[in-house]
Backbone of each chain as ProteinMPNN parsed JSONL, in Angstrom:
{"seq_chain_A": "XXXXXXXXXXXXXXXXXXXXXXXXXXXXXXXXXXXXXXXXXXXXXXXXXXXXXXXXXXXXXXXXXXXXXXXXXXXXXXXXXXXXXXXXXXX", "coords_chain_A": {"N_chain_A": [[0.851, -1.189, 0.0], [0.461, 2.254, -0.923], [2.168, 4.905, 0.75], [1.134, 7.838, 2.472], [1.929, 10.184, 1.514], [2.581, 9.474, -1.263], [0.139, 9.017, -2.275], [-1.057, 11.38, -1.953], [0.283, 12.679, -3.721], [-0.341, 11.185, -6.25], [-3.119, 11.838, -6.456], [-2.905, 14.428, -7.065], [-1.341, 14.736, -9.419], [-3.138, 13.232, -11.457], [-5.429, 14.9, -11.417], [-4.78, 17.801, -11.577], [-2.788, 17.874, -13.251], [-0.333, 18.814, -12.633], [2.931, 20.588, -13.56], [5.071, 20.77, -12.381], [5.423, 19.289, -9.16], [5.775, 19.301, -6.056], [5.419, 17.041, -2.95], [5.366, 17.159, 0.566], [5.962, 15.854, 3.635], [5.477, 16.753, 6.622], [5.471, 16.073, 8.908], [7.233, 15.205, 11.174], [8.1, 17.763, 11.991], [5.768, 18.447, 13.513], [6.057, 17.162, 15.793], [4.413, 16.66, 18.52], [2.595, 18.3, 18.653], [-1.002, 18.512, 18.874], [-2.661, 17.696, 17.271], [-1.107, 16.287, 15.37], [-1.251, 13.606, 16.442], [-3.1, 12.152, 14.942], [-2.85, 12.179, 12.117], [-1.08, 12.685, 9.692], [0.872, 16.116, 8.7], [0.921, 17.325, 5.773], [2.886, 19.23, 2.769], [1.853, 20.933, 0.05], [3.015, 22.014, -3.128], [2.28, 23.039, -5.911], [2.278, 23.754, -9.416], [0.447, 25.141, -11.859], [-1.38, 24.36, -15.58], [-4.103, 24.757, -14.823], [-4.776, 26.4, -12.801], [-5.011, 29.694, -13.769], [-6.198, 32.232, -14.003], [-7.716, 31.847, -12.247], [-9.013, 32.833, -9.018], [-7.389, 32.598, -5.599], [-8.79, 30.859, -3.544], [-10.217, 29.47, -5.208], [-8.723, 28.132, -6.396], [-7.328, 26.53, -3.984], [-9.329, 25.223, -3.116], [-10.02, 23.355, -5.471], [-7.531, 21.907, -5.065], [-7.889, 20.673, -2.626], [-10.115, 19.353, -3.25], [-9.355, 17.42, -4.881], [-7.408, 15.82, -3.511], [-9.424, 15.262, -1.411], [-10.682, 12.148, -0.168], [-8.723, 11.779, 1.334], [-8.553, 13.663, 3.107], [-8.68, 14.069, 6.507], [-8.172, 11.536, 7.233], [-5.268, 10.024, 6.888], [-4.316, 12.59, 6.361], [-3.78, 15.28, 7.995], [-3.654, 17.883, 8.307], [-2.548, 20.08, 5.662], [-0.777, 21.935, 3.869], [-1.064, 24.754, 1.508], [0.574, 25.291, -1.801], [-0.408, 27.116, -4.591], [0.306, 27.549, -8.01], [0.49, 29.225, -11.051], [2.04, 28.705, -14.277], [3.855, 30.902, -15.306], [3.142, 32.171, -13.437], [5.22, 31.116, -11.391], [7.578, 31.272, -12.762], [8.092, 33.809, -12.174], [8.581, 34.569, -9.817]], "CA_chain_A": [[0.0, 0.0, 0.0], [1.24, 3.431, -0.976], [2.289, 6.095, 1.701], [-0.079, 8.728, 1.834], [2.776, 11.548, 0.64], [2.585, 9.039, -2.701], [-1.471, 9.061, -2.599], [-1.85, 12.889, -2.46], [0.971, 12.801, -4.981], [-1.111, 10.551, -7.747], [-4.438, 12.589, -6.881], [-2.684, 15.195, -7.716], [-1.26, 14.15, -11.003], [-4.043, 12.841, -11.899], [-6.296, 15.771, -11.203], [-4.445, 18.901, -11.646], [-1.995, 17.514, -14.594], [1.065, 19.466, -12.925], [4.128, 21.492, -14.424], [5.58, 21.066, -10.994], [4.629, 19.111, -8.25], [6.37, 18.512, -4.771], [4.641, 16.679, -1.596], [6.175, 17.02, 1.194], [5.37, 14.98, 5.03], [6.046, 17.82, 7.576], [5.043, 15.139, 10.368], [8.377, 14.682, 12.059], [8.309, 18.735, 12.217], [4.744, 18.745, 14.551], [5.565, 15.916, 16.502], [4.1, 16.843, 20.445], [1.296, 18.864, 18.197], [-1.746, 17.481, 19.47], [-3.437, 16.897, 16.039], [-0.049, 15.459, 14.937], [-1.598, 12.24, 16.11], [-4.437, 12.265, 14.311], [-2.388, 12.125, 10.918], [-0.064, 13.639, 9.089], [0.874, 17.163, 7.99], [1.695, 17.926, 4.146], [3.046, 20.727, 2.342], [1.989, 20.519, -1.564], [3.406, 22.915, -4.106], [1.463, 22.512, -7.363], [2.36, 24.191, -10.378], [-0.724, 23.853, -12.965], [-2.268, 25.461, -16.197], [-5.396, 24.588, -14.784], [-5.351, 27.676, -12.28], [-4.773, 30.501, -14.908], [-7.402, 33.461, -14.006], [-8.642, 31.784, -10.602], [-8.646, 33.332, -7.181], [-6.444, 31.254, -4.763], [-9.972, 30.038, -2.967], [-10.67, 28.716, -5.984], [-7.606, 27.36, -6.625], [-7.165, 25.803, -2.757], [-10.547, 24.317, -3.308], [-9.34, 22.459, -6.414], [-6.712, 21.168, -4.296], [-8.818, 19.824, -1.2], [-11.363, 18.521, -4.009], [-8.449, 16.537, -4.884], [-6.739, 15.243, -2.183], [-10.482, 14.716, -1.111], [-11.197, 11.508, 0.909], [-7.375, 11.73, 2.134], [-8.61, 14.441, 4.584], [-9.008, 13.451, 7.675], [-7.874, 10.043, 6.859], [-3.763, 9.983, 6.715], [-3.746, 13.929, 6.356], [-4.263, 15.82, 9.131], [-3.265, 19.59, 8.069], [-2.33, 20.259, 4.595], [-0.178, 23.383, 3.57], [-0.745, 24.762, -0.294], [1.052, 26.907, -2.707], [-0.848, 26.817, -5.907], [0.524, 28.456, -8.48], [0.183, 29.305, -12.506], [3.513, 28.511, -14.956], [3.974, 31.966, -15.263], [3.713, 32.737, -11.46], [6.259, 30.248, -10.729], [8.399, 31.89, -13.359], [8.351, 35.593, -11.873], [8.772, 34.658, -7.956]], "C_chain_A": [[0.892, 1.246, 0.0], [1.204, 4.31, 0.371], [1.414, 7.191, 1.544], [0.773, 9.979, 1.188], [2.211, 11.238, -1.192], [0.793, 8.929, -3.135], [-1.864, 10.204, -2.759], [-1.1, 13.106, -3.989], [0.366, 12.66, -6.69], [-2.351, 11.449, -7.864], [-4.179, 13.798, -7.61], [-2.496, 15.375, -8.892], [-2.144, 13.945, -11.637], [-5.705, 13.966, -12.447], [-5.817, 17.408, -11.813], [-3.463, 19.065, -12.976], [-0.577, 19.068, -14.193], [2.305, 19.955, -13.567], [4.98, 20.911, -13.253], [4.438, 20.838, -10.0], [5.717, 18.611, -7.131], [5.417, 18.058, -3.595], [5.478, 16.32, -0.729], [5.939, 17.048, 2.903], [6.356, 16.2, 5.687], [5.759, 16.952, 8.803], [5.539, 15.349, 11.213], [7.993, 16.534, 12.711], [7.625, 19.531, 13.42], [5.108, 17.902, 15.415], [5.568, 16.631, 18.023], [3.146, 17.431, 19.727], [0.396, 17.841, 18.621], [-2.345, 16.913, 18.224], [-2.762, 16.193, 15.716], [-0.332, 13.854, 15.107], [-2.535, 11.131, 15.473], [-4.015, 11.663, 12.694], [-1.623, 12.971, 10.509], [0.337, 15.074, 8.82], [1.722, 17.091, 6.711], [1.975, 19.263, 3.876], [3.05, 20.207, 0.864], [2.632, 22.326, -1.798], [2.951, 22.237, -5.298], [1.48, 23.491, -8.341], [1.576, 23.823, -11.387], [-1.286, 25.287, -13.893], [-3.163, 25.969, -15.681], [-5.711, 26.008, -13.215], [-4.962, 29.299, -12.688], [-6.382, 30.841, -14.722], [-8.53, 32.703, -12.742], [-7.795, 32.255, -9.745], [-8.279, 32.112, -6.385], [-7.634, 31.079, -3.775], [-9.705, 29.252, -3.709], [-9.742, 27.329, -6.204], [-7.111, 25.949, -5.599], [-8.135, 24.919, -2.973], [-10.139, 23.176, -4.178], [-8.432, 21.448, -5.789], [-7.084, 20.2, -3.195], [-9.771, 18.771, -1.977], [-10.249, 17.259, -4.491], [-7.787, 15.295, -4.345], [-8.038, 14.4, -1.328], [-10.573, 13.704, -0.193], [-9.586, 11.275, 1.751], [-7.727, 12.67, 3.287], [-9.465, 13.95, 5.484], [-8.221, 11.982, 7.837], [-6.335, 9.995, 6.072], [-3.756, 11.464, 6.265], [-4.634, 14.646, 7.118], [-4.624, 18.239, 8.801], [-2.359, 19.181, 6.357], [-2.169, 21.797, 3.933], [-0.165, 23.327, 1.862], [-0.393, 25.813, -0.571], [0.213, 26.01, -3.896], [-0.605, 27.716, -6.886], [0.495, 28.146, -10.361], [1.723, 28.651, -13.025], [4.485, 29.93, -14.598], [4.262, 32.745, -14.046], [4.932, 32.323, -11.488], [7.825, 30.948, -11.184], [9.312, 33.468, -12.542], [8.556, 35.622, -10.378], [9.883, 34.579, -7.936]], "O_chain_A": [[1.877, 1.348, 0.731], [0.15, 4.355, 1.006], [0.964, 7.441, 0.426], [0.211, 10.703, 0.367], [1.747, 12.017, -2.025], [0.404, 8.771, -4.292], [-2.823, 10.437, -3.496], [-1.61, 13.517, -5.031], [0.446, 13.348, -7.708], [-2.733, 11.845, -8.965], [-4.885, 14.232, -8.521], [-3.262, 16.064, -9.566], [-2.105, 14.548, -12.709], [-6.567, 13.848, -13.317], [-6.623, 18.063, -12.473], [-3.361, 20.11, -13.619], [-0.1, 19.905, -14.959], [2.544, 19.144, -14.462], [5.964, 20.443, -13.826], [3.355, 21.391, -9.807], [6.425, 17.625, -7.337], [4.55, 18.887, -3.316], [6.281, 15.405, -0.912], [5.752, 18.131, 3.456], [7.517, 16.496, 5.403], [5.957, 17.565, 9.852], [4.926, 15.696, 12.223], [7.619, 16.594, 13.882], [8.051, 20.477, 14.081], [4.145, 17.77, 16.17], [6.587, 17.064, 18.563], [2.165, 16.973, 20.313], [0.686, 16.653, 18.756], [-2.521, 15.697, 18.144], [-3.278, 15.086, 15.558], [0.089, 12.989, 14.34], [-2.648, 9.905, 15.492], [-4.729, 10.834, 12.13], [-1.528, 14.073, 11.048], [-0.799, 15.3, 8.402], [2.928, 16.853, 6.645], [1.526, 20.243, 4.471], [3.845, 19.38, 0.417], [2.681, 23.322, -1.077], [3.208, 21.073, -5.608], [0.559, 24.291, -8.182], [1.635, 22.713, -11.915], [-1.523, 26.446, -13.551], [-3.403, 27.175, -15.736], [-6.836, 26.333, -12.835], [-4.62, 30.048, -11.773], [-7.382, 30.2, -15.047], [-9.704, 32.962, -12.476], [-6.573, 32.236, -9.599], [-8.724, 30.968, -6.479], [-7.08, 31.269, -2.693], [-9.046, 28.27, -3.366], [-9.947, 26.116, -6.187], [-6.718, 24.847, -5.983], [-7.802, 23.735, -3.029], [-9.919, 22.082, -3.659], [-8.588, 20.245, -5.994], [-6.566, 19.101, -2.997], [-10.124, 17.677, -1.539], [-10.629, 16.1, -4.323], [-7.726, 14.13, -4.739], [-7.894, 13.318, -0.758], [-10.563, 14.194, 0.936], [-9.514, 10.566, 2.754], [-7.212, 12.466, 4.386], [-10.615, 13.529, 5.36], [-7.743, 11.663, 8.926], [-6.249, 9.937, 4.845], [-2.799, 11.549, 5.496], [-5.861, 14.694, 7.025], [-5.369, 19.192, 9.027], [-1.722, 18.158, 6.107], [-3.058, 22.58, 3.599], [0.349, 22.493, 1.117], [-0.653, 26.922, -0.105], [0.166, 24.794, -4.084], [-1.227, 28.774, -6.795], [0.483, 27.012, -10.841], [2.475, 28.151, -12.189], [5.483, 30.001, -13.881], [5.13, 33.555, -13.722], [5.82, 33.165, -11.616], [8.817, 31.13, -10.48], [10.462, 33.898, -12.441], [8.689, 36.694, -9.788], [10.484, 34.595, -6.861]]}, "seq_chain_B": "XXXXXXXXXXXXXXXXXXXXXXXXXXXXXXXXXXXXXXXXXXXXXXXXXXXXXXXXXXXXXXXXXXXXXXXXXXXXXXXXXXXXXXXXXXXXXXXXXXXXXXXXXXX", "coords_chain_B": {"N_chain_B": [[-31.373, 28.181, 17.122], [-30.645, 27.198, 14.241], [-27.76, 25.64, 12.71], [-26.933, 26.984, 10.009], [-28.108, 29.442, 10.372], [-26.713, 29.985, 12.523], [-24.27, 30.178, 11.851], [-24.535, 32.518, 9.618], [-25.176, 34.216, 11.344], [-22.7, 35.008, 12.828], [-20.686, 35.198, 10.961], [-21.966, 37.742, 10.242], [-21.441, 39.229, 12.22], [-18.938, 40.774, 12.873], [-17.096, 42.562, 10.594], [-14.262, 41.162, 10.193], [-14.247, 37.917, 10.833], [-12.652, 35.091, 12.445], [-12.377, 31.855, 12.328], [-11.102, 29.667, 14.497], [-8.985, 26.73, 16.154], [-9.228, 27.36, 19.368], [-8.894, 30.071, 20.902], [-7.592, 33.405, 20.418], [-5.692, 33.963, 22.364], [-4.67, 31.494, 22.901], [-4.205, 29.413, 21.012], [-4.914, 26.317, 19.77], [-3.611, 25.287, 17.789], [-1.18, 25.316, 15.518], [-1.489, 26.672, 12.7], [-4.281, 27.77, 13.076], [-2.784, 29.932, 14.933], [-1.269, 31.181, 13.702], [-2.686, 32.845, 11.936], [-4.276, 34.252, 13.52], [-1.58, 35.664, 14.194], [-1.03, 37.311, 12.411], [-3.055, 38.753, 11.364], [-2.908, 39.993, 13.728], [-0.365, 41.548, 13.088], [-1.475, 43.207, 11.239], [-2.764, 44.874, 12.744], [-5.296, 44.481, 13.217], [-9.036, 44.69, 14.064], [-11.098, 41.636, 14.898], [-13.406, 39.273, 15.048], [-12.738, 36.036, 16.671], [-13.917, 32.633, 16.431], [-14.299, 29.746, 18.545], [-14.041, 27.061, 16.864], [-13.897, 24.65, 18.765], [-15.88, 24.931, 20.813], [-17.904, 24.512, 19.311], [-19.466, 21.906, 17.864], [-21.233, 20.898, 15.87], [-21.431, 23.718, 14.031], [-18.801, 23.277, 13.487], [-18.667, 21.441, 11.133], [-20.314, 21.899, 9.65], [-19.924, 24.431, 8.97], [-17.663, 23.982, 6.895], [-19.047, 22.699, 4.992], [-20.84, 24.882, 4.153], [-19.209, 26.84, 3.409], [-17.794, 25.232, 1.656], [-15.275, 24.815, 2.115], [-12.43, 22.69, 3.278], [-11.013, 22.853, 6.306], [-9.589, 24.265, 8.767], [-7.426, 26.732, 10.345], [-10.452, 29.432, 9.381], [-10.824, 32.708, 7.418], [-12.759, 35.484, 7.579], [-14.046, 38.184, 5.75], [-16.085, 40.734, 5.726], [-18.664, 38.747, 5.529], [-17.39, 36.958, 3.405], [-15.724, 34.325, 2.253], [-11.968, 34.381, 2.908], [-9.487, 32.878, 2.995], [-7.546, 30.589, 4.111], [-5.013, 29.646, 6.577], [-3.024, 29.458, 4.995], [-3.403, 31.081, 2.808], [-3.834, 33.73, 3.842], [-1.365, 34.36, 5.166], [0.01, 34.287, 2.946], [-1.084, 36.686, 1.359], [-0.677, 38.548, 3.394], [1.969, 39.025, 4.021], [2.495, 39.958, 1.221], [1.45, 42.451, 1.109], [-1.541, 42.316, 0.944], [-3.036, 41.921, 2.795], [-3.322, 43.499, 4.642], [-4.31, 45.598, 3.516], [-7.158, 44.465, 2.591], [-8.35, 44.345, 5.163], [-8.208, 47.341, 6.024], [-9.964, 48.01, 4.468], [-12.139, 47.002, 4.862], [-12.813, 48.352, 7.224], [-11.749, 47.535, 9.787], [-9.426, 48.048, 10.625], [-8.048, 50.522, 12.764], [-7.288, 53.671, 11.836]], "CA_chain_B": [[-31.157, 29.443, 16.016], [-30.323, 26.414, 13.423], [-26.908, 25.907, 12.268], [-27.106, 27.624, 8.982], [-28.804, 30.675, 11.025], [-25.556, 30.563, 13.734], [-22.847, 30.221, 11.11], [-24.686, 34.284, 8.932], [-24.91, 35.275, 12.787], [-21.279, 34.694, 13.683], [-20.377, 35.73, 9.643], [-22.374, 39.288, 10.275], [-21.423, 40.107, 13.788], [-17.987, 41.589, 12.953], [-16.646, 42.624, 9.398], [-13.638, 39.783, 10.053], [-14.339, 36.481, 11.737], [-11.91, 34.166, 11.979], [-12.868, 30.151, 12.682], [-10.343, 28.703, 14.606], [-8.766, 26.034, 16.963], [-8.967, 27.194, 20.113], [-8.634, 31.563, 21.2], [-5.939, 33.908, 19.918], [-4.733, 33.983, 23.403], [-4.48, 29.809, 23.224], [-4.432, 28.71, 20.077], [-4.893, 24.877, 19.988], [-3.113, 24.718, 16.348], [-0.296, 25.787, 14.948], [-1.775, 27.391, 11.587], [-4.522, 29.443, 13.626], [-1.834, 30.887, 15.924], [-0.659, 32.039, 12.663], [-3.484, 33.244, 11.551], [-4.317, 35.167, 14.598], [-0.709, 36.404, 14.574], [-1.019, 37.514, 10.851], [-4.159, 39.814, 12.222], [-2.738, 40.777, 14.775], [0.057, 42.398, 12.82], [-1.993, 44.162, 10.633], [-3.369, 45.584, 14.088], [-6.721, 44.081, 12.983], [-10.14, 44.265, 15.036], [-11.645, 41.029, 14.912], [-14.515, 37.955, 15.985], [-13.17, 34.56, 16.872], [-14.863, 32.044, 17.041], [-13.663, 28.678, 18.62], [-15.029, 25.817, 16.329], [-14.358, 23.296, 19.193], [-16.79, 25.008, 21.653], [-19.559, 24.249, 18.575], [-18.738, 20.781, 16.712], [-22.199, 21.109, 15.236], [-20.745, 24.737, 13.69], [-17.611, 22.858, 13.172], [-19.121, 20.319, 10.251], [-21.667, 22.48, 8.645], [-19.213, 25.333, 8.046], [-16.94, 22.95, 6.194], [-19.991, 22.586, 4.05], [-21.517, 26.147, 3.938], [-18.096, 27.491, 2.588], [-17.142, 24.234, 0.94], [-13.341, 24.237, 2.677], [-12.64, 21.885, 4.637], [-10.041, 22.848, 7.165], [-9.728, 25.31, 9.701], [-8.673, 28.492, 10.345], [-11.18, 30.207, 7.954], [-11.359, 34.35, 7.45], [-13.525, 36.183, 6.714], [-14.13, 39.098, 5.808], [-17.658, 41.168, 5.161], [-19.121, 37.404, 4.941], [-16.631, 36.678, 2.068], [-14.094, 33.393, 3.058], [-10.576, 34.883, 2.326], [-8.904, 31.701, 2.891], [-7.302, 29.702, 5.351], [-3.696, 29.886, 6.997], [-1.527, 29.581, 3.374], [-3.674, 32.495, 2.052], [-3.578, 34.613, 5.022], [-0.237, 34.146, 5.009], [0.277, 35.502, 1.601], [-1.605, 37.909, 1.573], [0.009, 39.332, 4.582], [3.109, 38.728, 2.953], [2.382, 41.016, 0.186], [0.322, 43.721, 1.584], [-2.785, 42.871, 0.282], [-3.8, 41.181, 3.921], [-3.673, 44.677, 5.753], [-5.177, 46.619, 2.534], [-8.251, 44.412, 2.558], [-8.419, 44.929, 6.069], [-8.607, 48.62, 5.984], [-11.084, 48.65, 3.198], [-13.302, 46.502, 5.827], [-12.644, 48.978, 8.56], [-10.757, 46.635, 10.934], [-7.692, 48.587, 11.152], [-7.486, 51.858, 13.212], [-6.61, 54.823, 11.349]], "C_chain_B": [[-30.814, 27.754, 15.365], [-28.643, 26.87, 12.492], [-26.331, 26.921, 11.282], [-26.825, 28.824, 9.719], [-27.302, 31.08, 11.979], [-24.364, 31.032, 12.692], [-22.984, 32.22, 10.469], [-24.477, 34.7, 10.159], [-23.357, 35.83, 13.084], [-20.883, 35.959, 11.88], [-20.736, 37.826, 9.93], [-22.188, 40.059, 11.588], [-19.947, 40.763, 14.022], [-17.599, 41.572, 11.201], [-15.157, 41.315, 9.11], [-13.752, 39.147, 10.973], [-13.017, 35.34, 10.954], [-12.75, 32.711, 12.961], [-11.801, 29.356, 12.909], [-10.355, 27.614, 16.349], [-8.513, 26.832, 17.811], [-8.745, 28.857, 20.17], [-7.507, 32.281, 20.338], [-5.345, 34.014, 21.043], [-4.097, 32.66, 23.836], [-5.027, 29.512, 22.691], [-4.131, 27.446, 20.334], [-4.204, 24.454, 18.558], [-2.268, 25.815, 15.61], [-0.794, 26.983, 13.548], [-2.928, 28.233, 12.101], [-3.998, 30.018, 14.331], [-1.65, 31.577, 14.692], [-1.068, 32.86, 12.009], [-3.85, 34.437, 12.09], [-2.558, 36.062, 14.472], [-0.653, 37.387, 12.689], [-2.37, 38.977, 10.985], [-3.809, 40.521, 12.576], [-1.624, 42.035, 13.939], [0.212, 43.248, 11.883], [-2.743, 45.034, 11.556], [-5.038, 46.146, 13.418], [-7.581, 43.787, 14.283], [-10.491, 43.181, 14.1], [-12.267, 40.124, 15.639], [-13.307, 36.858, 16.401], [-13.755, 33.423, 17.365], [-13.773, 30.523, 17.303], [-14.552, 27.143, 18.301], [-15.344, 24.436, 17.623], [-15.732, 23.752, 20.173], [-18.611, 24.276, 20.763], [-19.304, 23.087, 17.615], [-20.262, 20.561, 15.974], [-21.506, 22.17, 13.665], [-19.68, 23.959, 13.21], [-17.924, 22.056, 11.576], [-19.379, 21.033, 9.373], [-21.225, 23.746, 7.783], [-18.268, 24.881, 7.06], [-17.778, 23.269, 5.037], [-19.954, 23.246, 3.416], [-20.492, 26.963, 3.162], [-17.169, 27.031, 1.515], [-15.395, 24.554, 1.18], [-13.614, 23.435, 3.762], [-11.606, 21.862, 5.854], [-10.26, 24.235, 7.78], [-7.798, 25.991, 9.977], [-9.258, 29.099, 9.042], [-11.491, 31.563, 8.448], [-11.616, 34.678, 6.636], [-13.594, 37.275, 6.765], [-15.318, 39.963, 5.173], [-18.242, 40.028, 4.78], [-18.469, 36.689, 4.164], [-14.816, 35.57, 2.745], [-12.881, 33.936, 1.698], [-9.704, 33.555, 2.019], [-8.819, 30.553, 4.087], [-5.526, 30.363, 5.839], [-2.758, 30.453, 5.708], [-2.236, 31.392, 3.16], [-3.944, 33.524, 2.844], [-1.942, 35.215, 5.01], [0.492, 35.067, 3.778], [-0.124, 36.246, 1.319], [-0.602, 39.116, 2.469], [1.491, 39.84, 4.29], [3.507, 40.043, 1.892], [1.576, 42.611, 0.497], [-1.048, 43.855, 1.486], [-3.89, 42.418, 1.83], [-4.795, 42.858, 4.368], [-4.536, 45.762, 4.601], [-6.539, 45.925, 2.636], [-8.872, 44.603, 3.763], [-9.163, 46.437, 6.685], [-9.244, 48.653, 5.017], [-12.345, 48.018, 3.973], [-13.491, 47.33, 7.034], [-12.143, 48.592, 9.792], [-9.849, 47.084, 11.181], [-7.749, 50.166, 11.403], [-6.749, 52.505, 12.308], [-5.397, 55.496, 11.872]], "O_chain_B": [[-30.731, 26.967, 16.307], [-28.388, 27.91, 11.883], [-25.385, 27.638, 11.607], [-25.692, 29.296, 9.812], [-26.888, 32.233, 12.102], [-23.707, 32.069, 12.78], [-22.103, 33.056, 10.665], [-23.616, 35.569, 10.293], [-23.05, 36.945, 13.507], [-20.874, 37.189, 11.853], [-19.977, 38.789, 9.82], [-22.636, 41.157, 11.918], [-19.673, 41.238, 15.124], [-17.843, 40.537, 10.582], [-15.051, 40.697, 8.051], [-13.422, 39.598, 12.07], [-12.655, 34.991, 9.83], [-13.465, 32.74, 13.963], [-11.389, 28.528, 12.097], [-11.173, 27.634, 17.269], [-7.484, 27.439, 17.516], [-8.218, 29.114, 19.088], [-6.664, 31.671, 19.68], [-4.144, 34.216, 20.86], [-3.284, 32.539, 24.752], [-6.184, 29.195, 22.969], [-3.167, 27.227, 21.067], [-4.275, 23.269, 18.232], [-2.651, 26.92, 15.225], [-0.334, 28.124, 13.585], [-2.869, 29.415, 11.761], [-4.663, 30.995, 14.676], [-1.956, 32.769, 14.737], [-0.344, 33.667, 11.425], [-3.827, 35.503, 11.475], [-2.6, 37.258, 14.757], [0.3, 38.096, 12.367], [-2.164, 40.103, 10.53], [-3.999, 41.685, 12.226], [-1.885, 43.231, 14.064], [1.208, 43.884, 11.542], [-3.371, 45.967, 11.055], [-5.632, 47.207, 13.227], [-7.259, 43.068, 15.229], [-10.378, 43.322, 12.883], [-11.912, 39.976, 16.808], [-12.464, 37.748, 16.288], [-14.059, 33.244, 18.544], [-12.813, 30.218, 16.596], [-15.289, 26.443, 18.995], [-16.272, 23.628, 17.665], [-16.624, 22.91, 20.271], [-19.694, 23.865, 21.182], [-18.898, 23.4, 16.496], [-20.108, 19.566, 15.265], [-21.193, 21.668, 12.585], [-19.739, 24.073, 11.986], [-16.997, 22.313, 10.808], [-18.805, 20.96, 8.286], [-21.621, 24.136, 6.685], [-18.119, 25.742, 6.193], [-17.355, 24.014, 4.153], [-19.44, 23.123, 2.304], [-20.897, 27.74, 2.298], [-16.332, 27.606, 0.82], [-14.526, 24.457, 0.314], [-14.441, 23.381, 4.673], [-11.399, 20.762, 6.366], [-10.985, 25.121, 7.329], [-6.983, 25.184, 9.529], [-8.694, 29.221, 7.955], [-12.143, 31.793, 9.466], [-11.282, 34.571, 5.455], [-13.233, 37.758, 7.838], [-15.454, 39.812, 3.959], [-18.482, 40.026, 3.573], [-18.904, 35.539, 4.095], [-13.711, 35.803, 3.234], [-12.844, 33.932, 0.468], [-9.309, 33.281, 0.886], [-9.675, 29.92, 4.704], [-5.045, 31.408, 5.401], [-2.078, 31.467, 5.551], [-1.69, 32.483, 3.325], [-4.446, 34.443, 2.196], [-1.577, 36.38, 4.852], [1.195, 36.077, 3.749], [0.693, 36.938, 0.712], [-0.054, 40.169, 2.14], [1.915, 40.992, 4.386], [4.483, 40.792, 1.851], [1.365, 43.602, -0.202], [-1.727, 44.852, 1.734], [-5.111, 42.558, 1.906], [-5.972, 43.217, 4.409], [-5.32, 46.62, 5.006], [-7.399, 46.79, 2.803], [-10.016, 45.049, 3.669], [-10.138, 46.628, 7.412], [-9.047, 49.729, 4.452], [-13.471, 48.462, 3.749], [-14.342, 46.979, 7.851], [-12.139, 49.339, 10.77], [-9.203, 46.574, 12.095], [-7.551, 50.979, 10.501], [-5.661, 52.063, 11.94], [-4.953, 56.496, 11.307]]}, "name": "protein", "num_of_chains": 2, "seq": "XXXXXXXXXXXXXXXXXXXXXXXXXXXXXXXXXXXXXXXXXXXXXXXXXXXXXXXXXXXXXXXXXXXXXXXXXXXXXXXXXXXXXXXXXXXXXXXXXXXXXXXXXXXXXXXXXXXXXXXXXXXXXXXXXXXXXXXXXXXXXXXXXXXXXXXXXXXXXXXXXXXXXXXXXXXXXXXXXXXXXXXXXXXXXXXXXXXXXX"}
């Protein structure tokens, strides 16, 4: 069975068709956090056409709609950058 | 008052509400401390509300705003984001400009 880093990873792929994608288990980083035992914390970075002229709601949303039945369930907290080609370019 | 009915109450009873774990004086979670501290140093008036006192409230706003994680701000009814987009915002200036266009920030 995949790790859940490698399960948000594929939803992602799968969903968002990335330029740039990192997932990355911040777990070790909360550990005494009380949710920390609950499940995991992530940090995505998602580089995607597909948010070109949306508001970063919109965009976050996309991302949660994604990741979807993973929350709650092996991801506890989930940190996003979502960003265009073009963003990524000019930061 | 029916969920729905508490969540516009809470939404219309200050121009920003935030929805988090636990006070800004004892935050229960790392990303609304941050949240609250992200406020704070736009030397923002605001609500919070503490989702655990209402786990009814806790579910239904999930729903009602379609995010599903907590802290959520708002601002004039309107969800801004969560922690990340607080964050950047704040970041860039545009936290404390929407701020003062809500009237939350002393002149």
């Amino acid at each position: 069975m995949p790790d859940t880093a490698e399960r948000i990873r594929a939803a992602l792929e799968r969903e968002l068709v990335p330029a740039q994608l990192s997932v990355e288990d911040e777990g070790a980083r909360h550990a005494g956090h009380p949710g920390a035992r609950a499940g995991g914390h992530f940090r995505v970075r998602v580089v995607s056409e597909r948010f070109r002229g949306l508001t970063r709601v919109a965009r976050h949303r996309m991302v949660y709609a994604a990741v979807g039945p993973l929350l709650g369930h092996g991801v506890h907290a989930l940190a996003i950058e979502a960003l265009t080609e073009e963003e990524e370019m000019t930061l | 008052m029916d969920v729905t009915d508490r969540i516009k109450a809470q939404l219309s009873s200050s121009p920003v509400v935030l929805f988090m774990k636990g006070t800004p004086d004892f935050p229960q979670c790392g990303f609304s401390a941050q949240a609250v501290a992200a406020l704070r140093a736009c030397g923002a008036q605001f609500k919070s509300v503490d989702i655990f006192e209402d786990p009814e409230l806790r579910e239904a706003l999930k729903r009602y705003s379609n995010w599903p994680t907590y802290p959520q701000l708002y601002v004039n009814g309107e969800l801004v984001g969560g922690c990340d987009i607080a964050l950047e915002m704040f970041r860039n200036g545009e936290l404390k400009k929407l701020l003062a266009e809500a009237g939350a920030v002393a002149a």
